[in-house]
C-alpha positions in Angstrom: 23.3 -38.0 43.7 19.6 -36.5 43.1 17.9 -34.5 45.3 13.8 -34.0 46.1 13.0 -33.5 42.3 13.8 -36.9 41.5 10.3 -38.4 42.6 8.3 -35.9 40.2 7.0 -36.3 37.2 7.7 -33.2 34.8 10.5 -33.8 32.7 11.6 -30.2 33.2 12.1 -31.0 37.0 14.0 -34.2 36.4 15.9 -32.4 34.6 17.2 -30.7 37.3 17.0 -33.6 39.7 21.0 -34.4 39.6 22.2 -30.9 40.1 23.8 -30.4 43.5 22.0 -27.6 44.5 19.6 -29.1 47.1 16.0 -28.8 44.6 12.4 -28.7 46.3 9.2 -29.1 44.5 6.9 -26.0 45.2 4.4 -26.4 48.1 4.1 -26.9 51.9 7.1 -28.6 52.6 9.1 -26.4 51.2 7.6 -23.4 52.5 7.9 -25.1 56.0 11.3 -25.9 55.7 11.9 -22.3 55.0 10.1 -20.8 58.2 11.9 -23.9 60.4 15.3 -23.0 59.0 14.5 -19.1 58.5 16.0 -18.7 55.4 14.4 -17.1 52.3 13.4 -19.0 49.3 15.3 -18.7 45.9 12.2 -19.5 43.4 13.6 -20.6 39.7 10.8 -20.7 37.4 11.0 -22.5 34.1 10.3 -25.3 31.4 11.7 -27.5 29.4 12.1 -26.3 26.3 14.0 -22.9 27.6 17.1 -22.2 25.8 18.0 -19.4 28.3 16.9 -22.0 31.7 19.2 -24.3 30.4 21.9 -22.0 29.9 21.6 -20.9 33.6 21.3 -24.5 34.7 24.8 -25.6 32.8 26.5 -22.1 34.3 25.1 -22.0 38.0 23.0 -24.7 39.1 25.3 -27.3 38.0 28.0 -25.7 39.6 29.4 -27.0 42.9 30.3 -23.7 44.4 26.8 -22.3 43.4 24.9 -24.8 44.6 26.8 -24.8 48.2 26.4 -21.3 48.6 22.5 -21.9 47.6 22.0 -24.6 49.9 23.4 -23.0 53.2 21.8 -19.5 52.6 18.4 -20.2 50.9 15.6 -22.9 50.3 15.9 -23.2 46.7 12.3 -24.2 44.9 11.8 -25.7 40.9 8.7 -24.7 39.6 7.8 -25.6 36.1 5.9 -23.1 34.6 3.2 -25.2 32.4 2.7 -27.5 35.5 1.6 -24.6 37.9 1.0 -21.2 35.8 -0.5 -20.4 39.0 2.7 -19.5 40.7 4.3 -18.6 37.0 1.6 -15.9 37.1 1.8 -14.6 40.8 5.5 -14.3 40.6 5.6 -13.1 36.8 3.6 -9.9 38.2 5.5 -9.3 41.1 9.3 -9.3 39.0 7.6 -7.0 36.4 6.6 -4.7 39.0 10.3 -4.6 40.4 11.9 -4.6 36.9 9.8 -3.4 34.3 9.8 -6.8 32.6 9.7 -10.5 33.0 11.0 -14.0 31.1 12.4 -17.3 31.3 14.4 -18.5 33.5 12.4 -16.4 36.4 14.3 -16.1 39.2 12.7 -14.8 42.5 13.5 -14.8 46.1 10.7 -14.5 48.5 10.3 -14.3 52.4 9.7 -18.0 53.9 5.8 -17.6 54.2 6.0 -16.9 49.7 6.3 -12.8 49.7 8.3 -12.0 46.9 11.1 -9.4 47.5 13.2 -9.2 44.7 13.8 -10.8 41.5 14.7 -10.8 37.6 15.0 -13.5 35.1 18.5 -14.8 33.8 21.6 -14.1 35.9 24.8 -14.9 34.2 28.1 -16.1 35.5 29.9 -12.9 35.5 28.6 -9.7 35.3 27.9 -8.8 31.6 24.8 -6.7 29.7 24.6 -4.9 32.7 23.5 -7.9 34.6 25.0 -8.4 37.9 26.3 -11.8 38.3 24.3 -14.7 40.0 26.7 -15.0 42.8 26.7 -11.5 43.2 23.0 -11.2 43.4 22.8 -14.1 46.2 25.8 -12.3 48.3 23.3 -9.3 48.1 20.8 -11.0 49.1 22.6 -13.0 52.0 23.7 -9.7 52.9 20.5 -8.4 53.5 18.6 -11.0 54.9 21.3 -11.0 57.8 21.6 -7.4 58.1 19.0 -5.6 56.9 15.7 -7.8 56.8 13.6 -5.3 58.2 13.8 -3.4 54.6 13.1 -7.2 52.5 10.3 -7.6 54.8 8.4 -4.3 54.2 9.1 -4.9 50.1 7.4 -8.1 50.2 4.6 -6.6 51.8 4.2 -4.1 49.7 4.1 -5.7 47.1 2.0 -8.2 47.7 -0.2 -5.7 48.5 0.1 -4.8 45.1 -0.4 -8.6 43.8 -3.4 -9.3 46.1 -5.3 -6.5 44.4 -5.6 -8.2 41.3 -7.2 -7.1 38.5 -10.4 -5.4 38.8 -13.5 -5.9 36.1 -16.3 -4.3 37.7 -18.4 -1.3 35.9 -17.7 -0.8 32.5 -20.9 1.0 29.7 -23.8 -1.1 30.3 -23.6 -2.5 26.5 -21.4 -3.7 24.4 -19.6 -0.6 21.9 -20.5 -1.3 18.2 -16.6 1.2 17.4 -14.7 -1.6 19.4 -14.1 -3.8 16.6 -13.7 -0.4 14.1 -11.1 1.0 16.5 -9.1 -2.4 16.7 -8.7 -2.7 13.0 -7.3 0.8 12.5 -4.6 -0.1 15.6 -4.2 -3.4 13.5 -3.8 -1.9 10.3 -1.4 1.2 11.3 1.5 -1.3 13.2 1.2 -3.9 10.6 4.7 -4.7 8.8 3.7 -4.7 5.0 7.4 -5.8 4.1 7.7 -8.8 6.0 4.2 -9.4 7.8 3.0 -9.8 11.0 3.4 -6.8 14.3 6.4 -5.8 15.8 9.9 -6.1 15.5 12.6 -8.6 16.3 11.9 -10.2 18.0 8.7 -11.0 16.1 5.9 -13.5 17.2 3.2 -15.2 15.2 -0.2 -13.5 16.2 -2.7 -16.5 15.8 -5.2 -15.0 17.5 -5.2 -11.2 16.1 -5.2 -13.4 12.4 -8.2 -15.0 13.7 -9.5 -11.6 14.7 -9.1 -10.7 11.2 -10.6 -13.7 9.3 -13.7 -13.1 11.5 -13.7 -9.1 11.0 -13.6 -10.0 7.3 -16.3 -12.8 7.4 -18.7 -10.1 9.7 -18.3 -7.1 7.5 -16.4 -8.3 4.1 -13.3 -6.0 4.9 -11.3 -6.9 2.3 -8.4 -5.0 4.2 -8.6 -7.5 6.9 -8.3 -10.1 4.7 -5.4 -9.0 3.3 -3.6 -8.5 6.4 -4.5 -12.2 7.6 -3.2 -13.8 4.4 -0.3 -11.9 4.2 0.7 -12.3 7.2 -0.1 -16.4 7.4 2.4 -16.6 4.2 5.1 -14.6 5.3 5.0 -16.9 8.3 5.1 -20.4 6.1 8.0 -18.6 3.9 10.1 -18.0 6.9 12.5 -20.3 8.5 10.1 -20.0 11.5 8.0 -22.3 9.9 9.5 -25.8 9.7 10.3 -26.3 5.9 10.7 -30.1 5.6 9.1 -31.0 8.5 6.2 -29.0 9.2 5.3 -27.4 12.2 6.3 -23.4 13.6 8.7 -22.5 16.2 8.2 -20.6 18.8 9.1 -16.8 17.5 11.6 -14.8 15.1 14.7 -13.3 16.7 14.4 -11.5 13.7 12.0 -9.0 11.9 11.8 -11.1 8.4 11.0 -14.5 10.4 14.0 -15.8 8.6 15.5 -17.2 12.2 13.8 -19.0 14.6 13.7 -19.5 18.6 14.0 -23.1 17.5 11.7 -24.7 20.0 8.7 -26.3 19.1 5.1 -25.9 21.7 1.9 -27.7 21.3 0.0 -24.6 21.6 1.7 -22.4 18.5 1.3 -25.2 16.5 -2.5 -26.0 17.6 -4.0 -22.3 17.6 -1.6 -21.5 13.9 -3.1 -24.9 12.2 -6.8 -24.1 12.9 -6.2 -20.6 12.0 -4.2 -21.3 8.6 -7.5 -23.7 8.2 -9.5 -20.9 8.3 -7.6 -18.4 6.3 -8.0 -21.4 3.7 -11.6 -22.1 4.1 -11.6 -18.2 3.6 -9.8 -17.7 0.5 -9.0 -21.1 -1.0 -6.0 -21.0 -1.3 -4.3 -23.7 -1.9 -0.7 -23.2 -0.1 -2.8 -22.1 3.3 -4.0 -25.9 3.5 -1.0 -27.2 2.9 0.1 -25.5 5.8 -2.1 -26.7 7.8 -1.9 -30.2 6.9 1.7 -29.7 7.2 1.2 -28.8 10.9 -1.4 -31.4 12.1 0.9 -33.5 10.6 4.3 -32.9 12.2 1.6 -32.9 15.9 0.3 -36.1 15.0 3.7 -37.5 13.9 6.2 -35.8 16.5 4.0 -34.7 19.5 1.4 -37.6 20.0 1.7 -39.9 23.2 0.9 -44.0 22.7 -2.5 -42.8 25.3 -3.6 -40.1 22.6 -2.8 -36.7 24.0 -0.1 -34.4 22.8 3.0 -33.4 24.3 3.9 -30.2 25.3 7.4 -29.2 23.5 9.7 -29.7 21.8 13.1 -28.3 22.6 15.2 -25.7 21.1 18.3 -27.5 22.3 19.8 -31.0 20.8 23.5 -32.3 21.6 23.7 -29.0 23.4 23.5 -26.6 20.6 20.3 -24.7 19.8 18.8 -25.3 16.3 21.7 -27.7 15.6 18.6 -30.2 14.7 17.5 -28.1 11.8 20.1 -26.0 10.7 22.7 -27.1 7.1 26.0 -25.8 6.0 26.1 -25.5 2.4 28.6 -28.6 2.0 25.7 -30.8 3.6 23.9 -29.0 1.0 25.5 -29.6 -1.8 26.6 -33.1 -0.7 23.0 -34.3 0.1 21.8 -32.8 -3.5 24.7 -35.2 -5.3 24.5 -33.4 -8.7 24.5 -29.9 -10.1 20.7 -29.9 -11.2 19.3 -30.9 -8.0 21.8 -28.4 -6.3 20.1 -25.7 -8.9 16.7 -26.8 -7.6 17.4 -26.2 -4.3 19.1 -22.9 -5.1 15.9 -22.0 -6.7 13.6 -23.1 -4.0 14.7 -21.8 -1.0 16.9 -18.8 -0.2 20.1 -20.0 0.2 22.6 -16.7 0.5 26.2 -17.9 0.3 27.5 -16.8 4.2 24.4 -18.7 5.3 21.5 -16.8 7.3 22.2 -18.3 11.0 25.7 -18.3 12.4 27.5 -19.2 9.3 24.9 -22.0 8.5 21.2 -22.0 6.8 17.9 -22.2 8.3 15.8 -23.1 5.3 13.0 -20.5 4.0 11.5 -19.2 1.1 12.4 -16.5 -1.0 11.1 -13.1 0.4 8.0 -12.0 -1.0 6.7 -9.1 -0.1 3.0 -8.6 -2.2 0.0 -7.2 -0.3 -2.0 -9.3 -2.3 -2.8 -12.9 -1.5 -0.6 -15.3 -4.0 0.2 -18.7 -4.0 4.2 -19.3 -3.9 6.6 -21.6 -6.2 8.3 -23.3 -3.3 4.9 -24.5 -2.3 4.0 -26.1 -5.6 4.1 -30.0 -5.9 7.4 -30.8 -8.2 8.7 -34.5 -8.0 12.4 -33.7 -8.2 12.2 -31.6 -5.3 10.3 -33.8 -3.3 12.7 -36.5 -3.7 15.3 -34.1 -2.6 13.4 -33.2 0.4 13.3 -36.5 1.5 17.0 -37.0 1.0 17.2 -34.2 3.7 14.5 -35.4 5.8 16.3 -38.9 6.0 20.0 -37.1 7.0 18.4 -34.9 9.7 16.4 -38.1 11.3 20.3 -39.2 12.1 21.2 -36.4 13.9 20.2 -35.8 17.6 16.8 -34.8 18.1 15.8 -32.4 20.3 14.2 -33.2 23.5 10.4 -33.9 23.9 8.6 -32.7 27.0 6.1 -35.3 27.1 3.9 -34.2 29.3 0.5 -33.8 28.2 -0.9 -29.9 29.5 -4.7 -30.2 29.6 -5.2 -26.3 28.5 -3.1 -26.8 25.1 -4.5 -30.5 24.5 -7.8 -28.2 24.5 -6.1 -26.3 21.9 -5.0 -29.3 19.8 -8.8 -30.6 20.0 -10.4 -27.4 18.9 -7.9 -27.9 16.2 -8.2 -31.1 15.0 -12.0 -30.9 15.2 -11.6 -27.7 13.0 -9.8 -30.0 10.5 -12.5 -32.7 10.7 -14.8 -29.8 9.6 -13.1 -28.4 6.9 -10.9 -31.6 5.2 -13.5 -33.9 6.0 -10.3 -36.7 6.3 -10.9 -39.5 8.2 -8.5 -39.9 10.4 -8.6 -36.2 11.6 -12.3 -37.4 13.1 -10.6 -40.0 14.8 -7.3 -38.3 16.6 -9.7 -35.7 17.7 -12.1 -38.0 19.3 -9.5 -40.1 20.7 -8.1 -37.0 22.1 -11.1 -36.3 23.6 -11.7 -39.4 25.1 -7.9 -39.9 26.9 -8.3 -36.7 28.2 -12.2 -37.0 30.1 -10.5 -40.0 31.0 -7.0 -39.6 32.1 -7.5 -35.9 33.8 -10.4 -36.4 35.7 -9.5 -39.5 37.7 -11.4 -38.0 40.8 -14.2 -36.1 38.5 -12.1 -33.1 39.0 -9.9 -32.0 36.4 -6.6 -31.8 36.3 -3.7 -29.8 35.0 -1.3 -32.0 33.2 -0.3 -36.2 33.1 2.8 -38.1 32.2 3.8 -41.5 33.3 0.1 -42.5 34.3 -0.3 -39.8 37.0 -2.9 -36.9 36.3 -1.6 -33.9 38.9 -2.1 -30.7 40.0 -5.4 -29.2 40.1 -7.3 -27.6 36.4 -7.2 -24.3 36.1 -9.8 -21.3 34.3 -7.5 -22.3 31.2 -8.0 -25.7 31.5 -11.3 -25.8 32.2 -12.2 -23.5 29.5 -10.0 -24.6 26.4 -11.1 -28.3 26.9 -14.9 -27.4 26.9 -14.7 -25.2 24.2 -12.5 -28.0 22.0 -15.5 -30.7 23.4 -18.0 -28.3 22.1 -15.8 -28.3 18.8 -15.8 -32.0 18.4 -19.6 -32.3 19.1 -20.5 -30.1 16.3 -18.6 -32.7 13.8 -19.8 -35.8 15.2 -22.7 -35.1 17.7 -21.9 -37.2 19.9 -23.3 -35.9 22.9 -21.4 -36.9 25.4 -18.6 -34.2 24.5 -21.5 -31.4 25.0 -22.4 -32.7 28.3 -18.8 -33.2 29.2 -18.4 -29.2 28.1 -21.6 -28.0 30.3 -19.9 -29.9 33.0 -17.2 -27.9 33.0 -18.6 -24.8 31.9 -20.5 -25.0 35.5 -17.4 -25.9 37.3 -16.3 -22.9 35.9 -19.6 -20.8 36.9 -19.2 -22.1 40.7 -15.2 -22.2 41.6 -14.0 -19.4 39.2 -16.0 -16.5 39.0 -15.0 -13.6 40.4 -17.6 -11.0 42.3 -15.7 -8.1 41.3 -15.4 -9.1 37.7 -14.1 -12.2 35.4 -12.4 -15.0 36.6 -9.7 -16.2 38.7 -7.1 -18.0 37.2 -7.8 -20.9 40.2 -10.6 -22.3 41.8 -9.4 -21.6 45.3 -6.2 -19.6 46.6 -3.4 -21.9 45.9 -1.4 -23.1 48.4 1.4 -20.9 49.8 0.8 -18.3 47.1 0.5 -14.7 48.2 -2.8 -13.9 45.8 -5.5 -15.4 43.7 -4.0 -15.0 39.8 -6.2 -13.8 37.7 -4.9 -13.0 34.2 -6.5 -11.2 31.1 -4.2 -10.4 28.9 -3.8 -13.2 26.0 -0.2 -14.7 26.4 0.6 -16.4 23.4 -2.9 -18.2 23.9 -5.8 -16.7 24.3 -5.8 -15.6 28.2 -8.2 -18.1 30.5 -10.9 -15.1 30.8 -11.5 -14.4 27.3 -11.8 -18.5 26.2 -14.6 -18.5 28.8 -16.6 -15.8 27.8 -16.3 -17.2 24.0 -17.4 -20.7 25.7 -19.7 -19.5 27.4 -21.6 -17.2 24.5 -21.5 -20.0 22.8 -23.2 -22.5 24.9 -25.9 -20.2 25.3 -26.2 -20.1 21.4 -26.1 -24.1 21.4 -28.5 -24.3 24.7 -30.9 -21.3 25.6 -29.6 -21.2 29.3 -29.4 -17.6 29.9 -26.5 -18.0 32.7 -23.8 -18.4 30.2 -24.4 -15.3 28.3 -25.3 -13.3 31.7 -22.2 -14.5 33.2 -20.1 -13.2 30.5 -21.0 -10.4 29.4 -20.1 -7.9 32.0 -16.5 -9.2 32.0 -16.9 -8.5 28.2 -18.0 -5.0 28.8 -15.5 -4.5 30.9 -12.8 -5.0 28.9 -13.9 -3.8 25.0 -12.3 -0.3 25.5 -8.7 -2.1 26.9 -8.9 -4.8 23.7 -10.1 -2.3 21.2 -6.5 0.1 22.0 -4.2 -3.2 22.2 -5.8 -5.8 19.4 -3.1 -7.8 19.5 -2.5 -8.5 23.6 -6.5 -9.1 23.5 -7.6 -10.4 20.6 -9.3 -13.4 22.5 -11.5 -10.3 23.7 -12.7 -9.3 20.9 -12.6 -12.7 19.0 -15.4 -13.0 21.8 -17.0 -9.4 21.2 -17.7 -10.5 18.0 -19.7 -13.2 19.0 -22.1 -11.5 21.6 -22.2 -8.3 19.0 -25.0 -9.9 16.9 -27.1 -13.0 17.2 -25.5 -16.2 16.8 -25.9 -18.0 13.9 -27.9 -21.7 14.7 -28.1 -24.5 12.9 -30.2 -27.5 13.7 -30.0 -30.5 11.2 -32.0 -33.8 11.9 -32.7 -37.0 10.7 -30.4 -40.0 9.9 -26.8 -38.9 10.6 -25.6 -41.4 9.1 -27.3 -41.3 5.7 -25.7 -39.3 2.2 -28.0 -36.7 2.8 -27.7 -35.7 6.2 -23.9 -35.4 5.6 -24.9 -33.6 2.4 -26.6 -31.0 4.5 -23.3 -30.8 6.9 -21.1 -30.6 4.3 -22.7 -27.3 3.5 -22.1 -25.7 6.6 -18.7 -27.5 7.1 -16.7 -26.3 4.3 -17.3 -22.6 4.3 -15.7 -20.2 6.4 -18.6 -19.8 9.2 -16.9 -18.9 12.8 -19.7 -17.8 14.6 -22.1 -20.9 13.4 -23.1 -23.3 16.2 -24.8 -26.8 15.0 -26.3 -29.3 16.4 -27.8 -32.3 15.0 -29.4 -35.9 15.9 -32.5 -38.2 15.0 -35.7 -37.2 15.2 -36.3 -40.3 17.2 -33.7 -39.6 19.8 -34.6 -36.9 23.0 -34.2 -33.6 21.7 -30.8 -32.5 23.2 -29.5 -30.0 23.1 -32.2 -27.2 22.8 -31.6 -26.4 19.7 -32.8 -29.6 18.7 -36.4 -29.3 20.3 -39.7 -29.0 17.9 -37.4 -30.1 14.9 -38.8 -32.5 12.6 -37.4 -34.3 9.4 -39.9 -33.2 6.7 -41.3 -35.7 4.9 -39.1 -38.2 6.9 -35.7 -36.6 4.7 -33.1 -35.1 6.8 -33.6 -31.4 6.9 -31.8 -28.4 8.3 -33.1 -25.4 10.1 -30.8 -22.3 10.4 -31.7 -20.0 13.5 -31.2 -16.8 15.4 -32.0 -16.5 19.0 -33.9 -19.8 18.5 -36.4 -18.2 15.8 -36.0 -20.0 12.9 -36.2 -19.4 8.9 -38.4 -22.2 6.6 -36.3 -25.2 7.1 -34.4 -27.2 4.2 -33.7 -30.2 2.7 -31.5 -28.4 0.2 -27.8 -28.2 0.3 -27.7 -25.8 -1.9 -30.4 -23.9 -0.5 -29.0 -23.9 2.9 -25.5 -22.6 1.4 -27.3 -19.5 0.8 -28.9 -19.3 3.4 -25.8 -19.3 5.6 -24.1 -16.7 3.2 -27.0 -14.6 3.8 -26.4 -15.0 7.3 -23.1 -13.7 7.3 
């Protein structure tokens, strides 16, 4: 029997759509219900690739007894999280302010017009870790709401007091403090693990944005220490058993300090903001074992997270045959067996570390050894060797027969942002083919397939586009359009980008400060979200002020930088004390610190030498460089373009700041130097 989840689309909903406990999709209807009936709402918050929702699913919500006692006392609501991070976000605030902290599976229980009263994350069974039980905790709440409402009621308004608040940008220095960026990089450099790599303890999360922070500080100022930092910490990472060693890809953290075990789920986003960032950290250094990384990466999205329409899927999950990690996990007998003989057993043994109780529950989650240099270094495991890569396919072919984990297939316009900016970043740099083309075919489904009405929309599966784009939406796809259009010119992915970049202007912006994370107050939510603190991507704010910098770089229209610079302001002193929950801040400080580097090529795009010139500013390690480039027959568009001639009818580059231009080039070489004096 299924209940009211059945007829959606998300395949973290359907897969709650046979439990017994009496589901509802978040909005109006359920809302009403909950007034008519006058029952509070149990709100369970989640997606698909949670090990810890699916836990509670198989313990209470799939329970008979559990599910009666939810449906007579309480309207119970299935949210998933990357479908409406609207109501993720209002309700993430309001547990943290009752508890102290927040997670996944969130459980909240809110009045029946959506004022949150109480709430936590997971709720076991019985009462263990000093967790009440789940029954226990809707008894309480029964209770209560019977007997003692009055009290619920005035905690819900209170703290949706609290919520409706928000966040706060106005004031803030009237300019932009040149010691942010100093200040950062001594926060960075005192809490950064030397041994292992990365910030933080167990567990311990890949940082792609504060590496990014780190490659630019580098590029700005040549800090070497910066440098050293990003690199190390980008190959601890690919050593670890975080990173996927035979079939590319990260998961989503470390449970552990040395990033030896994983969380094993796989997410779109990790995979697209650590690819474009391990690009980088090559294009940086040139180091070889940083590109295969990368390539590693885009190739485990291409091949595993693709849909037939040319999006990417959102997850992977932790979970397969009901047993986290089983997917990727050996025993040393499979080991052994798989190798056949005792020299390919000694490669292995050689390769990867391989201690003889295993590293995860008995079994082996494959990594490199340890290595714990400051400096930057290639690694063994890395280096091309025949005999192991025949045994690496040996162990490729016996994990494709196990049970995969489950894909959540929905395409998430925010993250497919991501994976553009990312795949445009590796059209740059590798100059491969077929990079170009996944990137513009990415770009193409989604102006196609999420803006069926001209508004865009938040995510698609199964031919329906639903739920309505949010700041992160907006901004991530016009920031991965403006990617793509400084590889192929093509300018139909600019004006795409300026399209939304106004959207944003007009339904976002916020006249105390920033952004809202919605263009309107949601429906049956409490407040407006409005976040600014980088979750594991960049936070919806700080991609639009980087967007929006950079537009006015590409265009001259003073809007963009006026709008974002007093949210910038604002928040310089917050990012420069916590680098690493705001590193989209100041990956966006540095860009409105100085002028923008601008690049205008013209002439035959399609000729040897106008790809000559590109190559030039492709292949280095330039992060603040905007380009532009067309015919000199064709209208000048964008700005940058205007007054711009081919001299002596030879396509010729001109490299800019604030639109005032040095003597203009045919040269590759010449305009290599240039752009190295530009740094």
């Amino acid at each position: 029997m299924t209940n009211r989840l059945a007829s959606e689309t998300s395949p973290y909903l359907l897969q709650h759509a046979e439990n017994p406990v009496d589901w509802m999709p978040w909005g109006e209807a359920a809302l009403a219900r909950a007034r008519r009936e006058d029952k509070p709402i149990f709100l369970s918050i989640g997606y698909a690739a949670c090990h810890w929702c699916h836990v509670m699913a198989h313990e209470s919500f799939e329970d008979e007894a559990t599910a009666a006692w939810l449906n007579q006392d309480f309207i119970a609501v299935k949210v998933d999280r990357e479908e409406r991070p609207d109501v993720d976000a209002v309700y993430m605030d309001a547990v943290v302010a009752l508890t102290g902290q927040g997670g996944w599976p969130l459980s909240v229980f809110l009045t029946p017009d959506g004022q949150p009263f109480y709430g936590g994350t997971y709720f076991p069974p019985q009462p263990r870790h000093g967790l009440p039980s789940f029954a226990e905790v809707l008894a309480a709440i029964r209770t209560a709401w019977q007997g003692d409402r009055a009290r619920l009621v005035e905690t819900a308004h209170r703290l949706t007091e609290h919520l409706a608040q928000g966040t706060r940008l106005a004031g803030g220095p009237d300019s932009l403090d040149e010691g942010t960026e100093s200040r950062a990089m001594e926060a960075l450099l005192r809490a950064y693990d030397w041994d292992y790599g990365g910030w933080g303890g167990a567990p311990k999360f890949p940082q792609a944005g504060t590496i990014g922070l780190l490659l630019r500080r580098f590029h700005r100022s040549d800090d070497r220490m910066a440098l050293e930092m990003a690199t190390h910490g980008l190959q601890a990472m690919a050593r670890g058993g975080i990173f996927d060693q035979l079939g590319g890809g990260f998961h989503r953290y470390a449970v552990d300090r040395s990033w030896t075990v994983p969380h094993f789920e796989k997410m779109l986003y990790d995979n697209a903001l650590l690819a474009r960032v391990y690009l980088e950290a090559w294009q940086a250094t040139g180091l070889a074992s940083l590109r295969r990384t990368a390539e590693a990466t885009l190739d485990f999205m291409r091949r595993e997270l693709r849909t037939p329409e040319g999006g990417f899927s959102a997850s992977l999950d932790a979970d397969s045959d009901g047993e986290e990690g089983s997917f990727y996990v050996w025993t040393p007998e499979e080991i052994g067996t798989i190798a056949s003989d005792a020299s390919s057993l000694e490669l292995f043994r050689q390769t990867y570390d391989f201690p003889a109780d295993g590293n995860f529950e008995g079994k082996l989650v494959l990594r490199l050894p340890v290595a714990r240099e400051r400096q930057a270094t290639e690694f063994p495991g890395e280096r091309p060797d025949e005999r192991l890569g025949a045994l690496q396919e040996r162990l490729l072919d016996a994990r494709s027969r196990r049970v995969r984990p489950a894909l959540d297939d929905k395409v998430i316009t925010a993250w497919n942002g991501l994976a553009l900016s990312a795949w445009a970043s590796a059209a740059r740099a590798l100059g491969r083919p077929q990079d170009l083309a996944t990137a513009q075919e990415l770009a193409d489904f989604l102006l196609r397939a999420l803006r069926p009405n001209g508004r865009l929309c938040r995510s698609y599966r199964l031919g329906q586009a639903r739920h309505a784009g949010g700041l992160d939406d907006h901004a991530a796809l016009a920031e991965g359009l403006l990617d793509l259009y400084q590889v192929d010119f093509d300018r139909r992915w600019l004006e795409a980008c300026r399209e939304l970049a106004d959207v944003l202007l007009r339904d976002f912006a916020d006249p105390q400060g920033g952004f809202f994370d919605t263009g309107s107050l949601p429906e049956g939510l409490p407040a407006r979200p409005k976040t600014l603190q980088d979750t594991p991507i960049p936070s919806g704010n700080a991609l639009a002020v980087s967007l929006l910098l950079r537009l006015d770089a590409l265009t001259g229209d003073s809007r963009y930088r006026q709008a974002a610079l007093p949210p910038l302001r604002a928040m310089q002193e917050t990012a420069g004390s916590h680098p690493t929950a705001f590193a989209g801040w100041l990956q966006a400080l540095s860009l409105a610190s100085s002028p923008i580097p601008q690049l205008a090529i013209v002439g035959d795009m399609a000729s040897a030498a106008f790809q000559s010139l590109l190559a030039a500013a492709h292949r280095p390690f330039h992060p603040r460089l905007v380009l532009a480039g067309g015919n000199p027959a064709d209208p000048a568009f964008p700005e940058l373009l205007q007054d711009k001639a081919a001299l002596g009818g030879r396509p010729t580059a001109y490299l800019c700041h604030d639109f005032v231009c040095r003597q203009p080039t045919t040269s590759p070489e010449e305009l290599r130097a240039q752009l190295a004096n530009a740094r």
